[in-house]
N, C-alpha and C positions, 0 to 999 in steps of 0.2 A: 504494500500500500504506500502511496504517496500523500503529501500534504500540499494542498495548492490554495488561491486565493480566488474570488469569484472578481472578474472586471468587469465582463457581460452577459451579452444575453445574444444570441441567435436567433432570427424571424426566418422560419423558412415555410413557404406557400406550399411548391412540391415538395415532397419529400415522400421517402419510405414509404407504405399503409404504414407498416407496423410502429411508425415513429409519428402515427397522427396522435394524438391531445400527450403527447412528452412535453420535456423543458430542455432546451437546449442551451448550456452556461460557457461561456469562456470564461477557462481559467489559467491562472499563473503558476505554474510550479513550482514548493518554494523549497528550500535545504532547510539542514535542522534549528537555523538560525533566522528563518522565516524572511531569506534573502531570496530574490528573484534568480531561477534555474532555469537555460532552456527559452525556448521559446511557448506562446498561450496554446493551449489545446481549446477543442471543444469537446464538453463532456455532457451525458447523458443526467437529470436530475429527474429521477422516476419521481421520487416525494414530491417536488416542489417546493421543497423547505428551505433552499440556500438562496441566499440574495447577495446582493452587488456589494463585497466588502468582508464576505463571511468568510471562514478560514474551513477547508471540507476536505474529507480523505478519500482518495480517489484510487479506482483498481484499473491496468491497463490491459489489455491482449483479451483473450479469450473468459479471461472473469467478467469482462465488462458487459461482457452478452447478458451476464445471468443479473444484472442489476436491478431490473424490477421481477416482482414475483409471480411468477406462473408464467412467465414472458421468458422468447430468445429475441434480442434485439439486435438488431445489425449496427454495433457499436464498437468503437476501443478505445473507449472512457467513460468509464460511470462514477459517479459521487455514491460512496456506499454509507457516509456517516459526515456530521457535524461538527467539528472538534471547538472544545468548550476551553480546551487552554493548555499549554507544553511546558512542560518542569522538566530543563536539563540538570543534572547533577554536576558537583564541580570539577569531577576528574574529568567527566566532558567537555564541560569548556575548556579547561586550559588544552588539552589534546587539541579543540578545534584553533586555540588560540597560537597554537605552539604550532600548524602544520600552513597557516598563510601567514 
């Protein structure tokens, strides 16, 4: 699982069936230090819970299909959870601090 940032949103008219009433989010991938990683994906938001600013954990390749339930959706990025807040310990920071 990844940890990414929600910037937007995707309006698509055509699209999939099977992607008719989704949410489609661009998001920011971000490192353990909730720095920008990578360039934005667009990712699948079965719930419709994340919004523009929220911090969401995200599954890529072949997990991504199984994202909403009782659904295979032609995806390779889904938001599986919400993240409420990150507590690194301190031998991790200094390791991160000590490798840039």
């Amino acid at each position: 699982m990844d940890i990414g940032k929600v910037i937007g949103t995707v309006v698509a008219t055509r699209k999939d069936p099977k992607l008719v009433g989704t949410r489609l989010l661009v998001v920011q991938p971000l490192d353990h230090n909730q720095k920008p990683i990578g360039d934005p994906l667009v990712a699948l938001d079965p719930d419709y819970a994340a919004g523009y600013g929220d911090l969401v954990y995200l599954v890529t390749g072949g997990d991504a299909m199984f994202t909403a339930p009782g659904k295979i959706l032609p995806v390779d990025v889904g938001v599986v959870g919400m993240v409420d807040s990150i507590t690194l310990i301190d031998e991790v920071k200094e390791d991160v601090k000590s490798d840039t």
